[in-house]
N, C-alpha and C positions, 0 to 999 in steps of 0.2 A: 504493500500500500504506500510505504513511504516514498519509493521508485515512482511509482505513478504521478504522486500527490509533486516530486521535484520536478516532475519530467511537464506537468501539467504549466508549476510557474513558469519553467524556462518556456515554454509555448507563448504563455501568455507572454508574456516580456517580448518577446521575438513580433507578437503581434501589436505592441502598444509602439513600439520603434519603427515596423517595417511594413505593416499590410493595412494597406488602403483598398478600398473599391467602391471611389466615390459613386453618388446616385442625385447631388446635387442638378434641380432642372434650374435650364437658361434661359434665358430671350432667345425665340426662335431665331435661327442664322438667317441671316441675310444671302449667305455663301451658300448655294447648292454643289452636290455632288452631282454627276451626270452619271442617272439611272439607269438612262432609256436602252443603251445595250445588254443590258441583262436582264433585262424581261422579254421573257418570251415572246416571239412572235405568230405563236400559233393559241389558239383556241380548245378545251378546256385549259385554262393556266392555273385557275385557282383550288390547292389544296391538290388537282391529281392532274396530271396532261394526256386524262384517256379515260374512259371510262368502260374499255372494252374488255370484256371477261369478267369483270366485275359481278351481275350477278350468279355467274358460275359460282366463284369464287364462295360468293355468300350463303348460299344453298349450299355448299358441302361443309359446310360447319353448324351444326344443330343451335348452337348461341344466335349467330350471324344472320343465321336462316329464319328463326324467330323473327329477330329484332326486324331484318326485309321484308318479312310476311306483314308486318303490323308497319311498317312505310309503306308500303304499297297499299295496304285498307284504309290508313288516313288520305292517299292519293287520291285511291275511289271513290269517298267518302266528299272528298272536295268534285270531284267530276260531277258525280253523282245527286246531289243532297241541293247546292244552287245550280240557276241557268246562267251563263256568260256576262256577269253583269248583273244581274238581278239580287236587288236587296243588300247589296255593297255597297260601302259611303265610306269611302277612304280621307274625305274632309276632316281636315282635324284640326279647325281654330275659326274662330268665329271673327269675320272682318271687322268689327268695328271696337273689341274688348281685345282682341290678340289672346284671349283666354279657350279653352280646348270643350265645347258644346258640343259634340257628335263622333261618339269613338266605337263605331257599328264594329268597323276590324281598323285598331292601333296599328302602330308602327310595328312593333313587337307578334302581333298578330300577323302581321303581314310577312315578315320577316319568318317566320315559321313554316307560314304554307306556301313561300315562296320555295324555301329550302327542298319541302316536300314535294312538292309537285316539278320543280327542277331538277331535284335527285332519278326520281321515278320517272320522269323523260327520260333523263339521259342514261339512266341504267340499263330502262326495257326497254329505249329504241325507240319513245313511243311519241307518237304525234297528240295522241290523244290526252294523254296530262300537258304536253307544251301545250295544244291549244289551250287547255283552259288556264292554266299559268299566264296568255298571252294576252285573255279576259283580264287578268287581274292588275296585270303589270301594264297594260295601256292605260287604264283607271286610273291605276296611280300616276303614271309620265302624264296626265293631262290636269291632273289637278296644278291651280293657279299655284299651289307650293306645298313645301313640306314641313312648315310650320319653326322657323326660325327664331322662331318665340319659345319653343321648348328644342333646344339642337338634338336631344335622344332621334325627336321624330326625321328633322334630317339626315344622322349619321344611316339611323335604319331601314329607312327606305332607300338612300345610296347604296346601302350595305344590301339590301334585298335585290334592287333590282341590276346590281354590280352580276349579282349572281344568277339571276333569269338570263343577262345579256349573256356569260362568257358560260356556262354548262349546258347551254341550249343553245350556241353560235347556228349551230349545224340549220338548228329551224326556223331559224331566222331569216325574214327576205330582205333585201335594200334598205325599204322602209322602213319595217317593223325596228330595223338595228340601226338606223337614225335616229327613229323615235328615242328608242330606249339611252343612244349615245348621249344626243340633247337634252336628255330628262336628266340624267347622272351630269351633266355637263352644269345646265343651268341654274337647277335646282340644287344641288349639291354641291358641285365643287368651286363653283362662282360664288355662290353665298359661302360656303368656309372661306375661301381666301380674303374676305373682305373680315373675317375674323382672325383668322392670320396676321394678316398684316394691319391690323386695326390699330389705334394708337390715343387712347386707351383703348384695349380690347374689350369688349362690352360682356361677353361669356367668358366665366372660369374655367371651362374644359379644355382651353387652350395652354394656360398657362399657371391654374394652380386657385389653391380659393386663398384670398384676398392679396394676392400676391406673391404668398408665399414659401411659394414654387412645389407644393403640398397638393394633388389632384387629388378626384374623387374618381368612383364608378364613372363617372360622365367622359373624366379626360381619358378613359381606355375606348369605352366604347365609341365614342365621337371621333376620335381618330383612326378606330379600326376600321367603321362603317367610309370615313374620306381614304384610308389607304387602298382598301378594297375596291371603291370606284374608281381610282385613279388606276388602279393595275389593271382592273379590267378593260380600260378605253385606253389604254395611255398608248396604243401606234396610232389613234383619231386625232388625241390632243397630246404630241407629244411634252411638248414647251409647261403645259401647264401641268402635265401629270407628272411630270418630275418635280415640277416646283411643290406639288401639294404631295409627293410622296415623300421627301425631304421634310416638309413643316410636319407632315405626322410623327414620322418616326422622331422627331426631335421634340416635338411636343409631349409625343407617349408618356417621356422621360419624367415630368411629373408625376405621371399616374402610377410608376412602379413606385416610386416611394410609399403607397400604399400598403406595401405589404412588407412586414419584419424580418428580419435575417430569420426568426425561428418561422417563418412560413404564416405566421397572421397577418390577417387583413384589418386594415381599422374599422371597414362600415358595419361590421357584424355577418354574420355568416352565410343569410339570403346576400347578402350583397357582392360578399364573396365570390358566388358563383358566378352572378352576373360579372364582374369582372374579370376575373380568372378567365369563366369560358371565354368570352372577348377576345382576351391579352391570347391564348392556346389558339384561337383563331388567327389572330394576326399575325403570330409567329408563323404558322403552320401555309397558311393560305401566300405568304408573303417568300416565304422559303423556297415552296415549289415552283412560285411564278419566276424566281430568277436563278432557278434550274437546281436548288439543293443544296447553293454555297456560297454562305454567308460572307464567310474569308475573302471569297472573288469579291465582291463589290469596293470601292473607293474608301480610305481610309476614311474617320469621322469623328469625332472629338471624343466621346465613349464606342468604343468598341461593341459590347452588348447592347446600343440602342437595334441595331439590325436584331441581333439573336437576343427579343425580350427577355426570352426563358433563361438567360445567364445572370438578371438579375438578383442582389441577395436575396433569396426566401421564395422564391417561384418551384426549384429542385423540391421542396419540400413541403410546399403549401397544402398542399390534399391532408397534411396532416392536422389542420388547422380544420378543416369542415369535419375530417372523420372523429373525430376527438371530440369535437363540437356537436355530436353528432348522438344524443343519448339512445335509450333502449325502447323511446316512447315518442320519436322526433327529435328537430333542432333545441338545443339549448337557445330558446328565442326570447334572450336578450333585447336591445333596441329595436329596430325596424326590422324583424327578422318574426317569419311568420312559422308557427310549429309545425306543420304538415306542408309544407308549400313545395320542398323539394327534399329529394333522399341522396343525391348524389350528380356527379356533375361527370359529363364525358371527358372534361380536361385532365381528368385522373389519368384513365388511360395513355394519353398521350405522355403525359408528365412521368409516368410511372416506365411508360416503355423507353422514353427520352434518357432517362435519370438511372435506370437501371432497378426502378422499387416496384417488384410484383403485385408487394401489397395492398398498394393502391389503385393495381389493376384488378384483382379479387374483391374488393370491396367496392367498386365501381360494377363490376358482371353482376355480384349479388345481389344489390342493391336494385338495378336494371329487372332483373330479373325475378323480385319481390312485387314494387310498386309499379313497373312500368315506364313508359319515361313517352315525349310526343316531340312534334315539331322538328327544327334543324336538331334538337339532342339526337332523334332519330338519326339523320345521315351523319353527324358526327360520330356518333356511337360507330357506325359503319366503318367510315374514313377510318379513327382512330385504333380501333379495335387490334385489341393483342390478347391469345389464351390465357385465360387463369391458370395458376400455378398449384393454386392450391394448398398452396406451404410455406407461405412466405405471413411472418408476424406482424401485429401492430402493438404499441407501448399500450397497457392498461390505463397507468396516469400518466397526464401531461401538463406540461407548463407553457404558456404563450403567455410571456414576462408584458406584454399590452393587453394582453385580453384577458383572457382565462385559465382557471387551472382548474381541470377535470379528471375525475377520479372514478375506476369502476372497479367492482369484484371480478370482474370477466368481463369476454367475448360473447358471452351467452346471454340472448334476448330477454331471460328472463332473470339476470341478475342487479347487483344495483348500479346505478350511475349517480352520481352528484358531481355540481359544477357549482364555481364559483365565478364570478366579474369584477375584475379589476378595472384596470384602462384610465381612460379620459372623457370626461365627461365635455358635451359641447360640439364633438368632432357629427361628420353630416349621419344621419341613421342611428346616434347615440342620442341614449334617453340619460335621465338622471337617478342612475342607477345601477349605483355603484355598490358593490356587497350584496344585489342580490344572486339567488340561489333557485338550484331546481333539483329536485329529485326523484327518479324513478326505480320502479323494482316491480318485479312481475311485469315485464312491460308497460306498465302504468304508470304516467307521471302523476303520484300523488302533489308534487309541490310546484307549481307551473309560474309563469309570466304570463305577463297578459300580451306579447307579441308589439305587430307593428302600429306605427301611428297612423291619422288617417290624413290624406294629402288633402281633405278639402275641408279641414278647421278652416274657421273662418276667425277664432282669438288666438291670441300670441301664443304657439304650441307650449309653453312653459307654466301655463294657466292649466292646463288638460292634467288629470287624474293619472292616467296612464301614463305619461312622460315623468311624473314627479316620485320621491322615492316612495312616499304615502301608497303609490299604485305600483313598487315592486314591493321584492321580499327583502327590504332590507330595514335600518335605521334612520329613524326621525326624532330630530331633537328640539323641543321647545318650538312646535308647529306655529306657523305665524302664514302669510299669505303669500310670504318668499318661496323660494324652488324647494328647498331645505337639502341640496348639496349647489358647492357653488359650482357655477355653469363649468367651470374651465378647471375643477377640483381633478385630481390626479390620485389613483390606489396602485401603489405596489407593491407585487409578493415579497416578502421576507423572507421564504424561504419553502421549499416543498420536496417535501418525500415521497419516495414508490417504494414499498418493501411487499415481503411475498404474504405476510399477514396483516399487515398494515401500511396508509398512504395518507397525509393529510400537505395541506398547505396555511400559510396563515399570510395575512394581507392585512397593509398598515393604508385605514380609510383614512389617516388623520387629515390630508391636504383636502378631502372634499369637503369638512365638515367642520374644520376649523374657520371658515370664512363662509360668509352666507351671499347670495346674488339677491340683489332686488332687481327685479324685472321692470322697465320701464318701455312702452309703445309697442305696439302693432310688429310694425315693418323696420325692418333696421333697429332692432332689440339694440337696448342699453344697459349697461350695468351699474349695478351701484356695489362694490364688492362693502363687505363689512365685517370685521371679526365676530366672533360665536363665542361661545361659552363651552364649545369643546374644545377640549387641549390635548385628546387624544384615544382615538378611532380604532379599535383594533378587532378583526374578525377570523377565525379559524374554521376549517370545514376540514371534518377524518372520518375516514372511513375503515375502522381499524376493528383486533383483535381477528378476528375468521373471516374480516368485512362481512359481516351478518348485518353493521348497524354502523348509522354514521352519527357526528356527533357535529353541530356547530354551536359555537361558541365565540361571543362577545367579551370586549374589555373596552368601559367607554368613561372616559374621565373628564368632567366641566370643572370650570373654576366654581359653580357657584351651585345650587340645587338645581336642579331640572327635573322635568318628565322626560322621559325617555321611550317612545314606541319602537316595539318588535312587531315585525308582520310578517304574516306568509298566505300566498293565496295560492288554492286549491278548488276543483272542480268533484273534490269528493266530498261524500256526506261528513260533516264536522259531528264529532259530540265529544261532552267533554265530563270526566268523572271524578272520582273523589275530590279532595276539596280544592279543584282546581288545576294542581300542576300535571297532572296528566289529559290527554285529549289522543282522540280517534280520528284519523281520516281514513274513510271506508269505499271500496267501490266493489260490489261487487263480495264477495267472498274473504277479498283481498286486503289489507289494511294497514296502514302506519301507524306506530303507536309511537305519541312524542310522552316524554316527561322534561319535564324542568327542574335545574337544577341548579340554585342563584343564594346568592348570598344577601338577598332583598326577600322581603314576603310580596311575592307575584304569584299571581295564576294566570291562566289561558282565558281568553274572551273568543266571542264571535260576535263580527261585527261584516258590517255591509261593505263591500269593498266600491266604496263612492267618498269623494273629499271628505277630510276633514270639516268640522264646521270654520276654524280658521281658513280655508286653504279659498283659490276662486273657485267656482262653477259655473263656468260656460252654457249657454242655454243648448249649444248643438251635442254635448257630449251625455252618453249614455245616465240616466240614473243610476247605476248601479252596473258591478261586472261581476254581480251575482255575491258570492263569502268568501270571507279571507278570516285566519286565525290571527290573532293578536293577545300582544302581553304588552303592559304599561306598568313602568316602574316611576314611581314619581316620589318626586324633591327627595331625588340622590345625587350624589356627587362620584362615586364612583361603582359601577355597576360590572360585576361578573356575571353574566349570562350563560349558562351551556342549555343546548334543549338536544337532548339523546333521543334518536330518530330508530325506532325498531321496526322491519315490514316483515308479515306474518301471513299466512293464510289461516283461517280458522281457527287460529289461537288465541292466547293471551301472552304477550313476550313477560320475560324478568328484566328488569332493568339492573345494571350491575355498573355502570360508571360513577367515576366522582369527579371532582373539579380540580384539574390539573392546569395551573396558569398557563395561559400560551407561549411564557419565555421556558415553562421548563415542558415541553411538549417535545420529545426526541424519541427515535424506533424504540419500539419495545417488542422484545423478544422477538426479533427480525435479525433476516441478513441479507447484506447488500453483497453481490460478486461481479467482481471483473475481472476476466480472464481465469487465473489460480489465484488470485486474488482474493480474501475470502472478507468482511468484517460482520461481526455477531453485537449486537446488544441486547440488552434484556436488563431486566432489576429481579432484584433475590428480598426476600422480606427476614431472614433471618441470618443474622451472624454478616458481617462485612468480608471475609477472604471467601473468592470465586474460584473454584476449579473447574478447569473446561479442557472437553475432551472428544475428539473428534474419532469416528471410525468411518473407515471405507466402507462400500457395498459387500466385502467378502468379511467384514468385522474387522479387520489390521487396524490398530491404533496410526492413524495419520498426522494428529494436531494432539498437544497438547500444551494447557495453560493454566495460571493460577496470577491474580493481583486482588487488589481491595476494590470492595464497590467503594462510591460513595457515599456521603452521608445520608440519602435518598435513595440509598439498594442499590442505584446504575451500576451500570461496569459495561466497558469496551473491551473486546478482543479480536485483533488484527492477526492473518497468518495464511498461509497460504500452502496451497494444496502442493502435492509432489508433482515435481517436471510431467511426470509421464501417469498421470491420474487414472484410476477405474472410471469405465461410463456406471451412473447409477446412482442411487441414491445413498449418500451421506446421513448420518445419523450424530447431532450435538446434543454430549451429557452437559451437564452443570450442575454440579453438585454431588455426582449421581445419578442422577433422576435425566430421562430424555426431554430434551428443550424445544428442538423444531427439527426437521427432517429438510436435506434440500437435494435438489437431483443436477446432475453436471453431464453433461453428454458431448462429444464431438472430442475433438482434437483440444489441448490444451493451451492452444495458440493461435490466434489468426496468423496464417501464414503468408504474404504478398508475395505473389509474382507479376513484372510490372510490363506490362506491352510494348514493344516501340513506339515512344513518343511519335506524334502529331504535330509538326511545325508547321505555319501558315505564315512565310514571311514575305517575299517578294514584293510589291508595292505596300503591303504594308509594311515590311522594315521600310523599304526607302523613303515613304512618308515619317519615320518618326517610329515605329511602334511593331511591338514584336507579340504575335497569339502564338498561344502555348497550350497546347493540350497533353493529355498525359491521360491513358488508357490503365486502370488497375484493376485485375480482378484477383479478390480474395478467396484462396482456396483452400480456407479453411470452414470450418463449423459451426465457428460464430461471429459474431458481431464487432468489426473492428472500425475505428476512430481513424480515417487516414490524413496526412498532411503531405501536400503537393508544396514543395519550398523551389521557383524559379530563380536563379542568381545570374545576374551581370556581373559578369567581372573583368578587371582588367589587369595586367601586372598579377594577378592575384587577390587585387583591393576589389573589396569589395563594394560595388557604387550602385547595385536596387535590388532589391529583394521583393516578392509579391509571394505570398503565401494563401493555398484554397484550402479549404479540410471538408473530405466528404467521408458520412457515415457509410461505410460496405458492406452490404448483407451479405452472408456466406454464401459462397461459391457465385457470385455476381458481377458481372460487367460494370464497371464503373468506368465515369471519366471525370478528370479534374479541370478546368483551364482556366487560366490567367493569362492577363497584361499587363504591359509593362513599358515606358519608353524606353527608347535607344537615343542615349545623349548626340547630339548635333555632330561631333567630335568622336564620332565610334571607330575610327582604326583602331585595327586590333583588338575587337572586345571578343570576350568570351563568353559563351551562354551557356548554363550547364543548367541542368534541372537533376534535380534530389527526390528523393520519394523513402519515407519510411513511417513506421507507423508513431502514431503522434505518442504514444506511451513506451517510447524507445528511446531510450536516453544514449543519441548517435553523437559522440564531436563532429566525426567524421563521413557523412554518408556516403554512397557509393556516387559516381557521376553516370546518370542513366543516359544519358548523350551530352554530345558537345558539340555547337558550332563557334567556327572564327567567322567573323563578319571582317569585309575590308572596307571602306573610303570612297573605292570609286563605284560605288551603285550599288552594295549593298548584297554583294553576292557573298555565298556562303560553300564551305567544304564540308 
């Protein structure tokens, strides 16, 4: 452990001096690259350049051949169901408000069965879905516009009929693919460039909300929907389709800031997908149109603005919705709706790109549970790679902005609890910070109330639902303010995964030590002002057999306060003895909460509708049905835990007590990596711990002896023999057996590393050198790898760039980075290293070398 724990700082150290991978967005350049020779010149370009043998292909895979059998009945379905034109109103804003009055079939709508019925042509050959795609798509090229008043509707209809025009070329006559050029032309990439080049730009999709070079969902899709039309016409209009394929991808750059080096998104996890699938389209559709390489195209200020998917946190993000992802729908947080979606076809692609099965597993099954319609259908198609059937995903997980999620298993009917950190303020976040959801039995006994509705007509921070009063979290000294401040911040403190226990704890202080007062309608104001909390602090564990979770508050004012706990549920509430216990019931099924506080509280049920302090808007619901509640009042320092038991037809026993959340550490858990082994636990009699390990055949393997502490703890660190039994371990203490734990595979991730991947030729001679780097691990478990590229010269060493990707056992991986080449590069030397990041190397091996020389950049 200790190996590890030095080898871990020297990384970090190596990473605080030497590894950068800015994501910083600009002012769109004024400088274009010249596209235009590497886009295609032929017809299908986007996403495939053929579409022939395609449904062969799909009909001999029973997955595949589903998923086509059910695009081709939404096909029919559209043939079949309207006449060419009839009962369609693709108008979508009303002349004299610029406000959206008639959304018969949206943009979004449109964009689906455009996908569909172009797919279904061009797979079956068939004229009969292009004509009526060809209904649909004149409809739209003749409307007066595409509603520049909300841009989603312009990216999406350029975006849709980008795609009738180039996967249907074949059926297109003269006219019809004038029409459609002109429609994408005028409509679309005329009105972006006038946002492009605007000065002030009047839309944030371009450049980030309030300037801050920070995008939302908007700046991905807005730019994908202008990429798309541009690649699709751009031998019509050459001049302009370069100019507007340059300002997307340079614009994009905003919008990847969206998502975290650990693979979260900030709009919450409906929004997620809508992004994500986008940004997987863009990449994907934009790749194949200029033949498959990226490398070929003109150098460009960030490298990965071309290949999105190299930005920090994309390799990984599916693990951000799957995690998110409970046993009874989304953990639906802010604008994020609980049954809305199961899973996104960007998996696939990400999962086959990246090298992670698992997120292709979890995408098939998911597909293949609830269904899925629209372009998911022919994405699904495009993307699609076999399930493996064997590849892992983490129980709990940390997304250090979002959330940390915790489950007993894999198994639909075990529990899930989540917790919400984050930033409150950001777009699709509510004020709701510390709430929580729990499921078991596939049933979320402990729910949110979901998204907000886009047609309030009072300041969204007045609404029930937005405010913390309408999650499941803390309100203190309720007043008509938000009661977290708008722009409040919760960070994890710190989070555990162990084989019998997992908990996380999250310091609310920043949301709730300052209060917002909310002033006007449009263009909100604040009035920030200090609170009378001094400090916020919330825990969620899911520990001992995870049978039972446990959260728990610690909230301190300077001065006396009321203090509400809430939790709202769609099950029958009852509540029994004198109070701290309560029942939430569905069905057979049951939650049994107790409390257990160092205040005299009990449980209420109360109406989940404002406070009488709080506003109420005359458009928002009376009521969102019951929510449980506990009020502690005029304390000044409140210990809250409420121990969560789910049961079927039982009565559970309650058996916790109140352990502060600073002294909350594993108990009788062990954490392994590699032979790596550490054990904790607490002992209730006598202070000297004896600990003793045996192999699967009994051989004494481990043996220990230290002092607990004055609270029974005790740590022991050790590690297994080089050449270990597969099988299950068995740890005494005491005597007595403590926990069982099983070890299987090789006792090493072993690397063997591919011939590197160099892409240098005009991009060295530009300034800059891609470095790719192939590893695949072939060993049996799970290993941490670091890709370390070095410039050197003389020896001196003058840049360093370091990637680190996680390696599934026996898996394809690739690393890549860049890196400038100083102005003055005779003589450099490029060497690239490769070893595992818990390998304590001075010296790594040199996996290649090139000498660059002076006069043009050529290499030996």
């Amino acid at each position: 452990m200790k190996k590890f724990k030095k080898t871990i700082s020297l990384f970090l150290c190596i990473l605080v001096f030497f590894f950068t991978f800015p994501v910083n967005a600009e002012t769109v350049s004024s400088s274009y690259a010249d596209l235009s020779p590497y886009i295609s010149s032929s017809h299908p370009r986007l996403y495939v350049s053929s579409f022939e043998g395609l449904k062969e292909k799909y009909l001999s895979d029973s997955v595949t051949a589903e998923w086509y059998n059910a695009l081709i009945a939404q096909a029919d379905n559209l043939v079949n169901s309207v006449a060419a034109g009839e009962n369609l109103d693709y108008e979508l804003l009303d002349d004299e408000t610029h406000k959206i009055t008639r959304r018969t079939i949206n943009s979004q709508e449109a964009l689906e069965r455009f996908y569909c019925l172009a797919f279904a042509a061009a797979v079956e050959d068939s004229r009969v879905y292009a004509d009526r795609l060809w209904a649909e798509a004149e409809l739209a090229a003749n409307l007066s516009t595409w509603n520049p008043f909300h841009w989603l509707e312009v990216s999406e209809m350029t975006h849709a009929l980008a795609i009738a025009y180039d996967w249907c070329y074949k059926f297109w006559n003269d006219n019809q693919k004038e029409i459609l050029e002109n429609a994408i032309k005028t409509k679309g990439l005329d009105v972006a460039t006038r946002e492009y080049e605007g000065n002030p730009r009047s839309h944030t999709w371009v450049y980030g909300m309030d300037g801050s070079q920070i995008g939302t969902n908007w700046t991905v899709v807005c730019n994908t929907g202008m990429l798309f039309g541009s690649l699709a016409v751009s031998e019509i209009y050459p001049e302009l389709c370069n100019t507007m394929i340059n300002n997307a991808i340079r614009s994009m750059k905003a919008g990847l800031n969206e998502w975290s080096a650990d693979g979260s998104y900030l709009e919450s996890l409906m929004y997620w997908n809508y992004a994500t699938r986008n940004l997987i389209m863009a990449v994907d559709g934009f790749e194949n149109a200029i033949g498959g390489d990226f490398s070929a195209l003109p150098a460009i200020e960030e490298p990965f603005l071309y290949d999105f998917s190299l930005a920090p946190g994309i390799s990984n993000t599916p693990e951000f919705f799957i995690c998110g992802m409970g046993n009874d729908g989304m953990f639906d947080y802010g604008d994020t709706v609980q049954d809305s979606i199961h899973s996104s076809p960007a998996m696939m692609w990400i999962g086959e790109r990246f090298g992670n099965r698992a997120y292709i597993d979890y995408h098939i099954n998911a597909v293949n549970t609830y269904g899925t319609r629209g372009e998911n259908l022919a994405l699904n198609l495009l993307w699609y790679s076999p399930k493996s059937d064997g590849a892992s995903l983490p129980t709990d997980k940390l997304f250090a902005n979002d959330f940390s999620a915790l489950r007993s298993s894999w198994d639909s009917n075990g529990i899930y609890a989540a917790l919400k950190g984050g930033t409150n303020g950001r777009p699709h976040q509510h004020y709701d910070i510390g709430t929580f959801v729990v499921d078991a039995f596939g049933t979320r006994f402990v729910k949110t109330l979901g998204a907000s509705n886009y047609n309030w007509t009072d300041s969204k921070e007045n609404y029930y639902l937005k405010r913390p009063e309408g999650s499941n979290t803390i309100v203190v000294n309720p007043d008509e303010c938000i009661g977290q401040s708008a722009s409040g911040t919760a960070e994890f403190e710190t989070m555990y995964s162990g084989t019998s226990s997992s908990y996380a704890i999250l310091d609310m202080t920043d949301a709730y030590n300052k209060r917002t007062t909310v002033i006007g309608d449009e263009g909100v104001a604040e009035v920030v002002e200090p609170t009378d909390v001094t400090s916020a602090k919330r825990g969620i564990k899911l520990f001992r057999d995870k049978s039972r979770v446990m959260l728990q508050d610690e909230i301190r004012t300077s001065k006396e306060s009321d203090i509400y706990w809430f939790l709202h549920t769609d099950a029958e509430i009852s509540i029994t003895g004198s109070g701290k216990t309560a029942v939430l019931r569905v069905g057979s099924k049951a939650l049994y909460l107790n409390i257990i506080c160092n205040e005299d509280v009990h449980f209420e049920i109360m109406n989940a509708s404002p406070l009488a302090s709080s506003p109420n808007p005359d458009d928002q619901p009376v009521s969102y049905g019951s929510k449980l509640a506990i009020l502690a009042e005029d304390v000044t320092n409140l210990d809250l835990a409420v121990e969560m038991v789910p049961v079927v037809q039982s009565v559970p026993s309650f058996t916790s007590h109140y352990t502060p959340l600073s002294e909350w550490h594993p108990e009788n858990d062990i954490t392994i990596i590699d032979t790596d082994v550490t054990l904790y636990g607490t002992v209730k009699d006598g202070t000297t711990v004896t600990m003793a390990v045996k192999s699967p055949n009994g051989n004494l393997c481990a043996i220990g002896q230290k002092d607990a502490n004055s609270d029974g703890e005790y740590t022991f660190d050790f590690a297994l023999p080089a050449k270990y039994e597969n099988g299950v371990y068995t740890v005494y203490v005491n005597g007595s057996v403590l926990v069982t734990f099983e070890m299987t595979g090789a006792p090493e991730a072993k690397l063997s590393v591919g011939e590197p991947v160099f892409s240098c030729g005009d991009i060295l001679k530009s300034g800059k050198v891609d470095t790719k780097v192939y590893i695949v691990n072939t060993g049996d478990i799970a290993a941490e790898v670091a890709c370390f590229v070095a410039l050197k010269r003389d020896g001196e060493l003058i840049a360093l760039k370091c990637v680190t990707e996680n390696s599934s056992p026996r898996q394809p991986h690739y690393v890549r980075t860049y890196f400038d080449v100083p102005e003055d590069y005779e003589d450099c030397e490029i060497n690239v290293f490769v070893w595992k990041i818990d390998y304590n190397t001075k010296n790594p091996p040199i996996i290649k070398k090139y000498v660059f020389d002076s006069s043009g950049g050529r290499y030996e």
